[in-house]
N, CA, C, O and CB atoms as a CASP TS submission, in Angstrom:
PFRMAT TS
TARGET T0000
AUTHOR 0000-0000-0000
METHOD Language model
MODEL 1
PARENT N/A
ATOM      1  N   UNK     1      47.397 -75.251 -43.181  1.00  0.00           N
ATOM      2  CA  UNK     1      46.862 -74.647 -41.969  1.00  0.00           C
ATOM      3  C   UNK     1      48.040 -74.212 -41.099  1.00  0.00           C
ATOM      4  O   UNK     1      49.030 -74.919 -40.914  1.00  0.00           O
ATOM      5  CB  UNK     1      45.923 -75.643 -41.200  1.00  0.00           C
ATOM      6  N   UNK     2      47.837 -72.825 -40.505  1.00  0.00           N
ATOM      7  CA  UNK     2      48.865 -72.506 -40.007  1.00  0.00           C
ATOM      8  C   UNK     2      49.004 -72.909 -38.448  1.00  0.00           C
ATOM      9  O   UNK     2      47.898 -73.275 -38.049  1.00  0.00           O
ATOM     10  CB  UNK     2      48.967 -71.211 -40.301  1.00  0.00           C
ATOM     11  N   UNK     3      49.900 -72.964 -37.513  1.00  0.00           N
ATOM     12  CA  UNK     3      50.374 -73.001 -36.454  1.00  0.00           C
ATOM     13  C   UNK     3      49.043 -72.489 -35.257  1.00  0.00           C
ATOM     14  O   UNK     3      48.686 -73.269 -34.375  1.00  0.00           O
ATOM     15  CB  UNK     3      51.706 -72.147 -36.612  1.00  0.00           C
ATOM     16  N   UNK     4      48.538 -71.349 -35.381  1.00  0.00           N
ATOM     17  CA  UNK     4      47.695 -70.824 -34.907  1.00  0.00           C
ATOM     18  C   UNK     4      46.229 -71.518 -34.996  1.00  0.00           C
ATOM     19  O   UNK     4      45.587 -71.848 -33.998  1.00  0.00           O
ATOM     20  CB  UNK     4      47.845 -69.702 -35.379  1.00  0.00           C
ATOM     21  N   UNK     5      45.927 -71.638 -35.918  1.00  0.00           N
ATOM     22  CA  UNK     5      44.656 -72.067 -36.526  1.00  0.00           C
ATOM     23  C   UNK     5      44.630 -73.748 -35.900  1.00  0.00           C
ATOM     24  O   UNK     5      43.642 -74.356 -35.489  1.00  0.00           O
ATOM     25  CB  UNK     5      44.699 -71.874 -38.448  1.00  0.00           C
ATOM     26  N   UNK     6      45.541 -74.060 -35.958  1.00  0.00           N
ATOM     27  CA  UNK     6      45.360 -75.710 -34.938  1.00  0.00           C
ATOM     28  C   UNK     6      45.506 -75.372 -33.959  1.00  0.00           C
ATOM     29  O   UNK     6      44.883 -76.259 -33.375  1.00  0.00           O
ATOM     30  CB  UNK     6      46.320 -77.019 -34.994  1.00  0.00           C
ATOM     31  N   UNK     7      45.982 -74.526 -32.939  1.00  0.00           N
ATOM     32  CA  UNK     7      45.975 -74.638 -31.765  1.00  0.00           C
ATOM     33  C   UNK     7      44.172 -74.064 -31.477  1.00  0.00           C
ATOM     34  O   UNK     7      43.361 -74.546 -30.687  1.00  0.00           O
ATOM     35  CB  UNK     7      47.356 -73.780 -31.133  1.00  0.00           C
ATOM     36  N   UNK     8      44.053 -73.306 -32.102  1.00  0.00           N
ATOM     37  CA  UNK     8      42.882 -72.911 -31.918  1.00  0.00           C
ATOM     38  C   UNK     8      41.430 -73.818 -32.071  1.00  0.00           C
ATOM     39  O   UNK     8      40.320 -73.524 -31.628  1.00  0.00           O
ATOM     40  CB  UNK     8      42.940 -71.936 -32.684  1.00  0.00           C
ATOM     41  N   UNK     9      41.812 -74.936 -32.800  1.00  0.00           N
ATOM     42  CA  UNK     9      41.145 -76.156 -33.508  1.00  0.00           C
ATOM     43  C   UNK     9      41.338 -77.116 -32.086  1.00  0.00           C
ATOM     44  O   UNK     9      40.481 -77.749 -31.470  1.00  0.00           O
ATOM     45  CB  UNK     9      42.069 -76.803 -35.189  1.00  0.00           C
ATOM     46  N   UNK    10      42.171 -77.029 -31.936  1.00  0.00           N
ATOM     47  CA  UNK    10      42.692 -78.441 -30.487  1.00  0.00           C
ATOM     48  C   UNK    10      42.087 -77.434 -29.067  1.00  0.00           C
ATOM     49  O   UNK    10      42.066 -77.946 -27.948  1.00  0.00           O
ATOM     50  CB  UNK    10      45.334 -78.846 -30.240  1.00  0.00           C
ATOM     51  N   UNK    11      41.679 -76.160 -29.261  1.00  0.00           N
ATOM     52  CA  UNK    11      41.615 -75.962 -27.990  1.00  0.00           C
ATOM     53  C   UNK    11      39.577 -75.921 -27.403  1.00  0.00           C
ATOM     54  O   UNK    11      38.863 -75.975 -26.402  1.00  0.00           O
ATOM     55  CB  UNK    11      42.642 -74.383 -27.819  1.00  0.00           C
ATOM     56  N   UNK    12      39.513 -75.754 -29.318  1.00  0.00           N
ATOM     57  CA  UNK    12      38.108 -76.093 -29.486  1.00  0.00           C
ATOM     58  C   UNK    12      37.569 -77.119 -28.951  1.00  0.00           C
ATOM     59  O   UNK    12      36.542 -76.886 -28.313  1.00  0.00           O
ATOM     60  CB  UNK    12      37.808 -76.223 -30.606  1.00  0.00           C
ATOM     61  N   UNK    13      37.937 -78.231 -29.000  1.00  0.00           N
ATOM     62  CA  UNK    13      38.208 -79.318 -28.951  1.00  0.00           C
ATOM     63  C   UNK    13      38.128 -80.054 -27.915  1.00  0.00           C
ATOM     64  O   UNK    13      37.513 -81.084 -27.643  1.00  0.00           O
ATOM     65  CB  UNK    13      39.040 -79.371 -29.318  1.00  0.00           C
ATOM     66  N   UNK    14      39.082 -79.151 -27.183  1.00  0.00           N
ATOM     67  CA  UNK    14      39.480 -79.597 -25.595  1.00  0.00           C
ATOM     68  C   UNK    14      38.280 -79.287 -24.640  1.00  0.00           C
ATOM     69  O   UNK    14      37.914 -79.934 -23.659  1.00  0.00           O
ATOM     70  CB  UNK    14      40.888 -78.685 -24.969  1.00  0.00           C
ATOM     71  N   UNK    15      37.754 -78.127 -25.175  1.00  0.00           N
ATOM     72  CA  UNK    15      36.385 -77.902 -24.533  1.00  0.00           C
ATOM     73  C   UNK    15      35.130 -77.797 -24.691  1.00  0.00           C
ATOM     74  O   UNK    15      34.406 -77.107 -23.973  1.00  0.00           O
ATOM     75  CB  UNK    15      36.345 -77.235 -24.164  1.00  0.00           C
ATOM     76  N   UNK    16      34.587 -78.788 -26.093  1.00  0.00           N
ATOM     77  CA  UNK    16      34.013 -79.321 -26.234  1.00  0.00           C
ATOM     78  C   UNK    16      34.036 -80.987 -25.314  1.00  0.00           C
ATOM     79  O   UNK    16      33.142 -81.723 -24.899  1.00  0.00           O
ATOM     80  CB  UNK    16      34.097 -79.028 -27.377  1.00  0.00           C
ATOM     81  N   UNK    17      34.874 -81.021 -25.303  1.00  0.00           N
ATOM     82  CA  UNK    17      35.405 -82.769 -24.617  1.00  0.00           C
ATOM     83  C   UNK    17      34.886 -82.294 -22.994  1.00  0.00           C
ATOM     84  O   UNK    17      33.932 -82.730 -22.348  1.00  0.00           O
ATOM     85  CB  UNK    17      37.831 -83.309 -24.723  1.00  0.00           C
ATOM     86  N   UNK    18      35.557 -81.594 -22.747  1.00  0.00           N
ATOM     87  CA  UNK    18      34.940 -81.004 -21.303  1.00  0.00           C
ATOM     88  C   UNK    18      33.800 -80.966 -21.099  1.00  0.00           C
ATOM     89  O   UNK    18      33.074 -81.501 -20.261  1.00  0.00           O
ATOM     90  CB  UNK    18      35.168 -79.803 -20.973  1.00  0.00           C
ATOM     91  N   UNK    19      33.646 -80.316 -21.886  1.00  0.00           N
ATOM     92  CA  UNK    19      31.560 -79.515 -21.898  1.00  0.00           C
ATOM     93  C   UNK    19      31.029 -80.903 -21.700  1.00  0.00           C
ATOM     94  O   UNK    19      30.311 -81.123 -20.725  1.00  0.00           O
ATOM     95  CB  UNK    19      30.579 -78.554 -23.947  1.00  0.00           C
ATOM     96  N   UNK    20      31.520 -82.490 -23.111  1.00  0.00           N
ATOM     97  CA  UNK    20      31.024 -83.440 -22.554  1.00  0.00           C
ATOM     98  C   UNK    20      30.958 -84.323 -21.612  1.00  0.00           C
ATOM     99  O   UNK    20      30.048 -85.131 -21.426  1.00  0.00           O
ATOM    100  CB  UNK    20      31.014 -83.753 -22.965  1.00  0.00           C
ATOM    101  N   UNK    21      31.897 -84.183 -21.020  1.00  0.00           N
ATOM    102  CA  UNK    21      32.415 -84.830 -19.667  1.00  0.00           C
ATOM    103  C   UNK    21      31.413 -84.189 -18.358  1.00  0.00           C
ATOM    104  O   UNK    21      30.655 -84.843 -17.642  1.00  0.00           O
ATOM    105  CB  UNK    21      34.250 -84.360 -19.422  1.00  0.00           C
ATOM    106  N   UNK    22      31.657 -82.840 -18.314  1.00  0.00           N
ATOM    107  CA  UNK    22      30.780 -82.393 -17.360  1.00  0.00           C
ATOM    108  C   UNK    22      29.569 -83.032 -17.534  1.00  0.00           C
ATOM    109  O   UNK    22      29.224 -83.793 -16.630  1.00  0.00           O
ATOM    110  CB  UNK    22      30.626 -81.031 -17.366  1.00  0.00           C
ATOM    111  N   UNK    23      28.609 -82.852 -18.801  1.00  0.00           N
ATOM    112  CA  UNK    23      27.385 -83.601 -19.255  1.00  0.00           C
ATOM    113  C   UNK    23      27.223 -84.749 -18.758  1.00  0.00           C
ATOM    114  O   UNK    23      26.318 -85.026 -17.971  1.00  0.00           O
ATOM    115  CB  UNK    23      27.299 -83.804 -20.529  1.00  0.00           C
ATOM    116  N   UNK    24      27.976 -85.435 -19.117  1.00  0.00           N
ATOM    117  CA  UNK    24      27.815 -87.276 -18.895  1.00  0.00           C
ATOM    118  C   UNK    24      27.704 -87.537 -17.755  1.00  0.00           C
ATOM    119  O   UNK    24      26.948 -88.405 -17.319  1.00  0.00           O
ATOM    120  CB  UNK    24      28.973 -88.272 -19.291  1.00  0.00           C
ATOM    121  N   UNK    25      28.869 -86.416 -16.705  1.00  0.00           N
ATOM    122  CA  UNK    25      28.815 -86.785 -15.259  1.00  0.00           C
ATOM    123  C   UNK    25      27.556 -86.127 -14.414  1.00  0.00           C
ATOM    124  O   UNK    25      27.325 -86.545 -13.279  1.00  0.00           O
ATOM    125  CB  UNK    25      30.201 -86.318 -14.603  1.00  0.00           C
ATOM    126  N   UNK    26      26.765 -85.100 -14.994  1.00  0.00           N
ATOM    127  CA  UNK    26      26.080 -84.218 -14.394  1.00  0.00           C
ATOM    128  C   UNK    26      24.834 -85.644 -14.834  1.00  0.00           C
ATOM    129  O   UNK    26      24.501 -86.300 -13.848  1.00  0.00           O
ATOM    130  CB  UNK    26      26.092 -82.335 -15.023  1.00  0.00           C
ATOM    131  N   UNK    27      24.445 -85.916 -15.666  1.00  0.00           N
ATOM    132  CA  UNK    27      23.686 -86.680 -16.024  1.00  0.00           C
ATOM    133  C   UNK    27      23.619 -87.845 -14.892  1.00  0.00           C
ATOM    134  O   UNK    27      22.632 -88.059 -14.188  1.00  0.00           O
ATOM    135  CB  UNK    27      24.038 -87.000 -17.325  1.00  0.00           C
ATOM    136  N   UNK    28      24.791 -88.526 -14.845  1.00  0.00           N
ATOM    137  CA  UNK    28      25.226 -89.847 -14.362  1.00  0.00           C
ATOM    138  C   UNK    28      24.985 -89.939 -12.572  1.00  0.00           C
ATOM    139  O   UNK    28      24.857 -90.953 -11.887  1.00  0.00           O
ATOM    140  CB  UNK    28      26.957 -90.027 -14.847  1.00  0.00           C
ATOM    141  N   UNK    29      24.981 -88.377 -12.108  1.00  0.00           N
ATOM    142  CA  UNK    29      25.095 -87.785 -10.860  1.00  0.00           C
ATOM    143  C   UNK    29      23.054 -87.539  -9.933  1.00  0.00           C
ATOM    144  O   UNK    29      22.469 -87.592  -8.851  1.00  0.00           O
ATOM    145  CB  UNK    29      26.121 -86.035 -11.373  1.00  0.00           C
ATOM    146  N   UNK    30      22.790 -87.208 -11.799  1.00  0.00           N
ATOM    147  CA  UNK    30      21.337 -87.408 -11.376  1.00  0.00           C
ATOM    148  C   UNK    30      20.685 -88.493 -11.338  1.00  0.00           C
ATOM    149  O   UNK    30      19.800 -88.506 -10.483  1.00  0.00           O
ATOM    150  CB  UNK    30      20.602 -86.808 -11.998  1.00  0.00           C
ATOM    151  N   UNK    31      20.785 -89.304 -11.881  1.00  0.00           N
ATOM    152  CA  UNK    31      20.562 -91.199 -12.127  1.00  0.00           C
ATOM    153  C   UNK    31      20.970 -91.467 -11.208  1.00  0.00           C
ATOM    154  O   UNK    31      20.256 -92.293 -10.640  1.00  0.00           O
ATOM    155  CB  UNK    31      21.267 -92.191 -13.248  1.00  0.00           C
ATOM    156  N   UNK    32      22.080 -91.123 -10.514  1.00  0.00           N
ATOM    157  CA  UNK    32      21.764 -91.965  -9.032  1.00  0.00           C
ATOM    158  C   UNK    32      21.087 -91.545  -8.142  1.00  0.00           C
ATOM    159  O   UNK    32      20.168 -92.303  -7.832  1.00  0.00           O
ATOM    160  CB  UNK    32      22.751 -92.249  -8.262  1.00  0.00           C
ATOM    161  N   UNK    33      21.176 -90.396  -7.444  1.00  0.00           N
ATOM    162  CA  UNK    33      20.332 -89.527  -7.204  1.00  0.00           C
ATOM    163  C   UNK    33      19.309 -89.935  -7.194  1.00  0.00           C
ATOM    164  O   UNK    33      18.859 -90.219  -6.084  1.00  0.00           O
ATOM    165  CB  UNK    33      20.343 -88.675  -7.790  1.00  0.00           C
ATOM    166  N   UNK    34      18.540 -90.142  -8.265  1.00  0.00           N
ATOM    167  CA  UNK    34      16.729 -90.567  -8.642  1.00  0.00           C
ATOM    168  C   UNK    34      16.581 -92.101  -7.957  1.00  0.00           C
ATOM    169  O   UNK    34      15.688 -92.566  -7.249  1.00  0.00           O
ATOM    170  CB  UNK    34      16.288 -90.735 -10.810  1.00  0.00           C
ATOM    171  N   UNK    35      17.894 -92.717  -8.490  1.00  0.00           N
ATOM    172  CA  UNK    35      17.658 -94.426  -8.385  1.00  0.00           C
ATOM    173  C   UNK    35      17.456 -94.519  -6.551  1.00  0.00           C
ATOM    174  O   UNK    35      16.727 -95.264  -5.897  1.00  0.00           O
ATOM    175  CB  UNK    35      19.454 -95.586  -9.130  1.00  0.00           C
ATOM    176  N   UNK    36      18.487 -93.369  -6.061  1.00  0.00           N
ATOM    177  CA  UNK    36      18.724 -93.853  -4.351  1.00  0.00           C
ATOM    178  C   UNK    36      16.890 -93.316  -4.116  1.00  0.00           C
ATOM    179  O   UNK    36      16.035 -94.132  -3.772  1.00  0.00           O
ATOM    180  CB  UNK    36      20.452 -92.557  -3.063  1.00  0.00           C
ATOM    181  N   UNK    37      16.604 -91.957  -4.359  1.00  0.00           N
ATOM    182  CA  UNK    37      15.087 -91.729  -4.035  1.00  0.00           C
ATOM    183  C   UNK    37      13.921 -92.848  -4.334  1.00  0.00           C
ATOM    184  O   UNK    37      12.819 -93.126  -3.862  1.00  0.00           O
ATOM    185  CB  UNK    37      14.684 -90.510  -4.833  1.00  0.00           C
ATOM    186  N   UNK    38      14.666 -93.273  -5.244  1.00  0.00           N
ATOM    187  CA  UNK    38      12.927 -94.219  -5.373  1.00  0.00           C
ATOM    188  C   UNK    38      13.267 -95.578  -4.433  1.00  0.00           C
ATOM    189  O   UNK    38      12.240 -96.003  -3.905  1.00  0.00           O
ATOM    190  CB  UNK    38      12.375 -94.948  -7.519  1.00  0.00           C
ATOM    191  N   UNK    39      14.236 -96.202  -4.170  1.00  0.00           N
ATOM    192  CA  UNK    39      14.770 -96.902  -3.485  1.00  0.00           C
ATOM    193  C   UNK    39      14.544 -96.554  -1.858  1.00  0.00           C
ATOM    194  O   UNK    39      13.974 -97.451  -1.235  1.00  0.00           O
ATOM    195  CB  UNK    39      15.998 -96.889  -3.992  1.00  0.00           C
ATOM    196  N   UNK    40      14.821 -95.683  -1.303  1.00  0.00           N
ATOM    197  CA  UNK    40      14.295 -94.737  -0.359  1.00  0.00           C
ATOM    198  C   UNK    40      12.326 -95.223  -0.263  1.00  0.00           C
ATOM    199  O   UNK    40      11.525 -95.842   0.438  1.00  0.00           O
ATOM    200  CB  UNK    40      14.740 -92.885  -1.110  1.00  0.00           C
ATOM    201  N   UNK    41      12.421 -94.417  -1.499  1.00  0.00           N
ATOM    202  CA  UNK    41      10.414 -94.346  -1.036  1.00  0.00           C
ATOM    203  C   UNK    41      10.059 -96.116  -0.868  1.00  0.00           C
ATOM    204  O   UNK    41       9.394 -96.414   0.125  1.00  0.00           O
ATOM    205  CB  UNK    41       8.982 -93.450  -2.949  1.00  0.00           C
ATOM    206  N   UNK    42      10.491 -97.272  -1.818  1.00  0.00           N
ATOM    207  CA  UNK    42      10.280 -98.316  -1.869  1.00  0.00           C
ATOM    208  C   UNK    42      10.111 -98.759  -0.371  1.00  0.00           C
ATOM    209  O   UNK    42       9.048 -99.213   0.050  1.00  0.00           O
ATOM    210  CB  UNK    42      11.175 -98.860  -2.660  1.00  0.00           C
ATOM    211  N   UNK    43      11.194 -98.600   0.377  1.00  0.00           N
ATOM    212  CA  UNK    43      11.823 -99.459   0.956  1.00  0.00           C
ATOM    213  C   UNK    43      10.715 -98.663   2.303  1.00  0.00           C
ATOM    214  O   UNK    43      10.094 -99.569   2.860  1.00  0.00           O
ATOM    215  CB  UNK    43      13.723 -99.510   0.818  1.00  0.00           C
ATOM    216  N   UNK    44      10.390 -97.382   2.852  1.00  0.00           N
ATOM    217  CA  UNK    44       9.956 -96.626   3.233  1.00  0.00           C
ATOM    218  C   UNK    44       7.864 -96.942   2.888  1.00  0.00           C
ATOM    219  O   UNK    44       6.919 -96.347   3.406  1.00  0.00           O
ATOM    220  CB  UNK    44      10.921 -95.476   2.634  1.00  0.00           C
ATOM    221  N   UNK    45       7.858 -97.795   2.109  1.00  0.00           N
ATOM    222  CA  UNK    45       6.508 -98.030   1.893  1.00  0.00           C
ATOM    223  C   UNK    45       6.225 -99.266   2.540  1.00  0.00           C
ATOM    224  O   UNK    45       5.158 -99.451   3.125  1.00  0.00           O
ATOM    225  CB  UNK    45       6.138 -98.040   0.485  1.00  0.00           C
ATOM    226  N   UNK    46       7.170-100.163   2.462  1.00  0.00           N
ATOM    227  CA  UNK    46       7.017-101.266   3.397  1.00  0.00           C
ATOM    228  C   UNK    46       6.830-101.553   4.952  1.00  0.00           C
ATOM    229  O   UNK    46       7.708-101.040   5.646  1.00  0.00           O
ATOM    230  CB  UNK    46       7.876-101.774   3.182  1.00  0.00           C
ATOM    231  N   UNK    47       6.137-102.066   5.435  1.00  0.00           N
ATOM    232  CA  UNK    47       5.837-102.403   6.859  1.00  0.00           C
ATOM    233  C   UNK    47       6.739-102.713   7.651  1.00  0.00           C
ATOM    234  O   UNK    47       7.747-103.308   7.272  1.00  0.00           O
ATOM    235  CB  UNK    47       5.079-103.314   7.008  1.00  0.00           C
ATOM    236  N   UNK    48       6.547-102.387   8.801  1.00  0.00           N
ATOM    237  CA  UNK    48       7.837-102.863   9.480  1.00  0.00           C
ATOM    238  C   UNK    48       8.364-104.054  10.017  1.00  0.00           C
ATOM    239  O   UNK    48       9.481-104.109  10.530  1.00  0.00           O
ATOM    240  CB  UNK    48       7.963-102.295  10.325  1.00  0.00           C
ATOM    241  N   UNK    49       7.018-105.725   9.838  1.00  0.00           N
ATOM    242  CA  UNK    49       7.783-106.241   9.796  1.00  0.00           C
ATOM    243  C   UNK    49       8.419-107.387   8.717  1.00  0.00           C
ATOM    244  O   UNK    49       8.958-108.448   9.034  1.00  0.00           O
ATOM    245  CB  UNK    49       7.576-106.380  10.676  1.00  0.00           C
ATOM    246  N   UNK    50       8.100-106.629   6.745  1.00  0.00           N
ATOM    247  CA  UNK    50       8.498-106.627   6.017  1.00  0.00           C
ATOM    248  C   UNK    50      10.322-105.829   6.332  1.00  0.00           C
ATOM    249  O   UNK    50      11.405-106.399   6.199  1.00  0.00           O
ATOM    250  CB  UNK    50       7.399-106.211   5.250  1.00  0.00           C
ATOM    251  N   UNK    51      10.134-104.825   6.631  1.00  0.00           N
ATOM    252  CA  UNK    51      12.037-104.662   7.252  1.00  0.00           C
ATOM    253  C   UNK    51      12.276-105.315   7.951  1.00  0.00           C
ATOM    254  O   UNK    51      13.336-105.931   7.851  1.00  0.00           O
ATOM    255  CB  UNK    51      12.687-103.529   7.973  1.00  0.00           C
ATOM    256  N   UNK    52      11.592-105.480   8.803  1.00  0.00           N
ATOM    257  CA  UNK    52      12.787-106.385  10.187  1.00  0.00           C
ATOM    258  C   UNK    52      13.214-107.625   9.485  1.00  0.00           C
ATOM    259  O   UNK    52      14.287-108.112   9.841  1.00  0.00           O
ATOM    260  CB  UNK    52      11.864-107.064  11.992  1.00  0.00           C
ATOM    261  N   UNK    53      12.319-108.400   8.234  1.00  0.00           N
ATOM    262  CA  UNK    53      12.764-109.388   7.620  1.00  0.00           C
ATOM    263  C   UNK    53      14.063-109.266   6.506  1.00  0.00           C
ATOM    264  O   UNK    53      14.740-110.117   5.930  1.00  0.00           O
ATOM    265  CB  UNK    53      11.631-109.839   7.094  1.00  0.00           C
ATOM    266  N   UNK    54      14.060-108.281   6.502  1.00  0.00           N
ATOM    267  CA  UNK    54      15.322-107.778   5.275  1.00  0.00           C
ATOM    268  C   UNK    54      16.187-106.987   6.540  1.00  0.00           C
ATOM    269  O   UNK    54      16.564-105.874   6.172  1.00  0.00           O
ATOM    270  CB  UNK    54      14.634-106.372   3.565  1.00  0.00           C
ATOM    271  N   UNK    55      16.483-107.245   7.605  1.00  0.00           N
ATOM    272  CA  UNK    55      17.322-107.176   8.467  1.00  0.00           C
ATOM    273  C   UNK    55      17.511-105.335   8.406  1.00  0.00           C
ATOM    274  O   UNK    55      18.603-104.769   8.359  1.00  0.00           O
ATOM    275  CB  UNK    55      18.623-108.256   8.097  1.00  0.00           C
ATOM    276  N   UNK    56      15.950-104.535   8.427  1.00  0.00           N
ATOM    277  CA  UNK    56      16.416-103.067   8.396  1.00  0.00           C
ATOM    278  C   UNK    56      15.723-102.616   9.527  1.00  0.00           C
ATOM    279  O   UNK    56      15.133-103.566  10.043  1.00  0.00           O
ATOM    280  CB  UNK    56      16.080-102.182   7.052  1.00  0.00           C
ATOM    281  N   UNK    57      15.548-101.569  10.124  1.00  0.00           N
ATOM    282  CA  UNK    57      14.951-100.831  10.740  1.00  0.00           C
ATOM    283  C   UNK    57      14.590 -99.358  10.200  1.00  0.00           C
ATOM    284  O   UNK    57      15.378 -98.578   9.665  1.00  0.00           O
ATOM    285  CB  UNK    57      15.568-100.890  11.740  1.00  0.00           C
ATOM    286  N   UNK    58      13.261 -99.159  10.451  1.00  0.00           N
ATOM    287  CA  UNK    58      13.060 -97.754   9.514  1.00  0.00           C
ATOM    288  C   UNK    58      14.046 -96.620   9.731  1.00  0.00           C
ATOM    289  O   UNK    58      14.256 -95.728   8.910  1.00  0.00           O
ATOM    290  CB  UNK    58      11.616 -97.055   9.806  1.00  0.00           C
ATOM    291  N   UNK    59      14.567 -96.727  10.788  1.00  0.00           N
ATOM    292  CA  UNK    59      15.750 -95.434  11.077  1.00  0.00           C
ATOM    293  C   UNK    59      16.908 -95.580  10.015  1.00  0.00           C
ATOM    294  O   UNK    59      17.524 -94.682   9.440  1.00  0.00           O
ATOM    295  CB  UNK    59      16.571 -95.546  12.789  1.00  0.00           C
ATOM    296  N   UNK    60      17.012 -96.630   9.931  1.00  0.00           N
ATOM    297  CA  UNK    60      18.166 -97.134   9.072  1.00  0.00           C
ATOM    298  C   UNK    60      18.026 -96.964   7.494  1.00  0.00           C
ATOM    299  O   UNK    60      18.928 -97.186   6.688  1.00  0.00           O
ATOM    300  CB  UNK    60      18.350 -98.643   9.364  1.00  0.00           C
ATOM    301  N   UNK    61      17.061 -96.639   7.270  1.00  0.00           N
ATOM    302  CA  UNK    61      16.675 -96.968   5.428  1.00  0.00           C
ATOM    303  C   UNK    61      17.554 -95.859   4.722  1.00  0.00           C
ATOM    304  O   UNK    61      18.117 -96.149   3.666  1.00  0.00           O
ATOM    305  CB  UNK    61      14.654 -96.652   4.844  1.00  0.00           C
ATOM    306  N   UNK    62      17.673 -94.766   5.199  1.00  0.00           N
ATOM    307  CA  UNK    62      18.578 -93.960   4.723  1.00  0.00           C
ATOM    308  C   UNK    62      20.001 -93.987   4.588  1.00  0.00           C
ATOM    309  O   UNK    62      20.662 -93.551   3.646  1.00  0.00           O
ATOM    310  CB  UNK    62      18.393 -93.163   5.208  1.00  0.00           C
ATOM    311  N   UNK    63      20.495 -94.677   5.875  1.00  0.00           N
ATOM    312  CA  UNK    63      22.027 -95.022   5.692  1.00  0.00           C
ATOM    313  C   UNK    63      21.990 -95.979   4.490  1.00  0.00           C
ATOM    314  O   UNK    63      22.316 -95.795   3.317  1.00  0.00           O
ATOM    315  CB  UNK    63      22.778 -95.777   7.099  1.00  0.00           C
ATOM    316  N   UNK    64      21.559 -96.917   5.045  1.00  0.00           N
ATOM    317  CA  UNK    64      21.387 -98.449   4.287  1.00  0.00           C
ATOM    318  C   UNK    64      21.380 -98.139   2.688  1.00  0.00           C
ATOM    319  O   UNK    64      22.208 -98.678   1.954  1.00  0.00           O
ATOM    320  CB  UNK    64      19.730 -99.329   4.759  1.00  0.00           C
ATOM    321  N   UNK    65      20.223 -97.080   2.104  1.00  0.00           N
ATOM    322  CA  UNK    65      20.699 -96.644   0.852  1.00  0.00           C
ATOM    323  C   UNK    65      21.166 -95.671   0.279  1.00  0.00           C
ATOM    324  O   UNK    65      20.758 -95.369  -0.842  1.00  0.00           O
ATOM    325  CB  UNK    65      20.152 -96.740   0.299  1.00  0.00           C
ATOM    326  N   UNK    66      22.344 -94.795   1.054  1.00  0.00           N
ATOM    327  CA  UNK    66      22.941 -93.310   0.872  1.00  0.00           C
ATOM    328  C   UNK    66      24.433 -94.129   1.098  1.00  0.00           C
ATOM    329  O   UNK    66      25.419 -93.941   0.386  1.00  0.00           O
ATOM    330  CB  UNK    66      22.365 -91.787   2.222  1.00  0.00           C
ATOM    331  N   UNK    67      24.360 -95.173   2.366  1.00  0.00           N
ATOM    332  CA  UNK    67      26.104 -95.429   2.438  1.00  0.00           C
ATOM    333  C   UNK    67      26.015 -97.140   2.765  1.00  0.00           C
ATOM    334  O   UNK    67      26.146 -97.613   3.895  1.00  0.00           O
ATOM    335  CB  UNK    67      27.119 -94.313   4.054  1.00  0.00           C
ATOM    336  N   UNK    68      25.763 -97.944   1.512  1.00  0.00           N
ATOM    337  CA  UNK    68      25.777 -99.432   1.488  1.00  0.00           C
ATOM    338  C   UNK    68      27.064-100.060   2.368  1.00  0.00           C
ATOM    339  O   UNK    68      28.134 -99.454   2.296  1.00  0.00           O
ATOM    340  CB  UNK    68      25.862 -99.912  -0.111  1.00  0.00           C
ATOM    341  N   UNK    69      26.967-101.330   3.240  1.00  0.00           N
ATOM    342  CA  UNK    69      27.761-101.862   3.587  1.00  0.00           C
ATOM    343  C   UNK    69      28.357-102.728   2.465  1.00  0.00           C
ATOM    344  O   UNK    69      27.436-102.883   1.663  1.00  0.00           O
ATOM    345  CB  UNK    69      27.365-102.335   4.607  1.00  0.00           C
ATOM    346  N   UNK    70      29.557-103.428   1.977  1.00  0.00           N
ATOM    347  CA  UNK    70      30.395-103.642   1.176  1.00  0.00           C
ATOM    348  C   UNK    70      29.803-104.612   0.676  1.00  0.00           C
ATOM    349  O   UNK    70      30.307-105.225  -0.265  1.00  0.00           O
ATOM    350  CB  UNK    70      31.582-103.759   1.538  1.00  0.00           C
TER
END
């Protein structure tokens, strides 16, 4: 195999690997996505003073599951 023909093989290659990377992350990007929405509606179905017992306030349900404290 000549010189050419592998680079052309490795570059195949390289963006196939990409193509899967984008995939995995585009995938991985929607799974959370879905997980924070249903988490959202959960938490959003409960009474309020089912939250006040889990220390939330309905204003809060969105931070609380878009930007978790540590």
């Amino acid at each position: 195999m000549n010189t050419v023909a592998l680079k052309t093989i490795s570059g195949e290659k390289s963006r196939r690997s990409t193509a899967v990377h984008l995939a995995r992350r585009l995938f991985d990007v929607v799974g959370t996505w879905h997980r924070r929405r249903q988490s959202v509606s959960a938490l959003m179905a409960l009474d309020d003073h089912t939250l006040k017992d889990i220390g939330l306030h309905r204003s809060e349900i969105l931070s609380a599951v878009y930007h978790p404290r540590g």
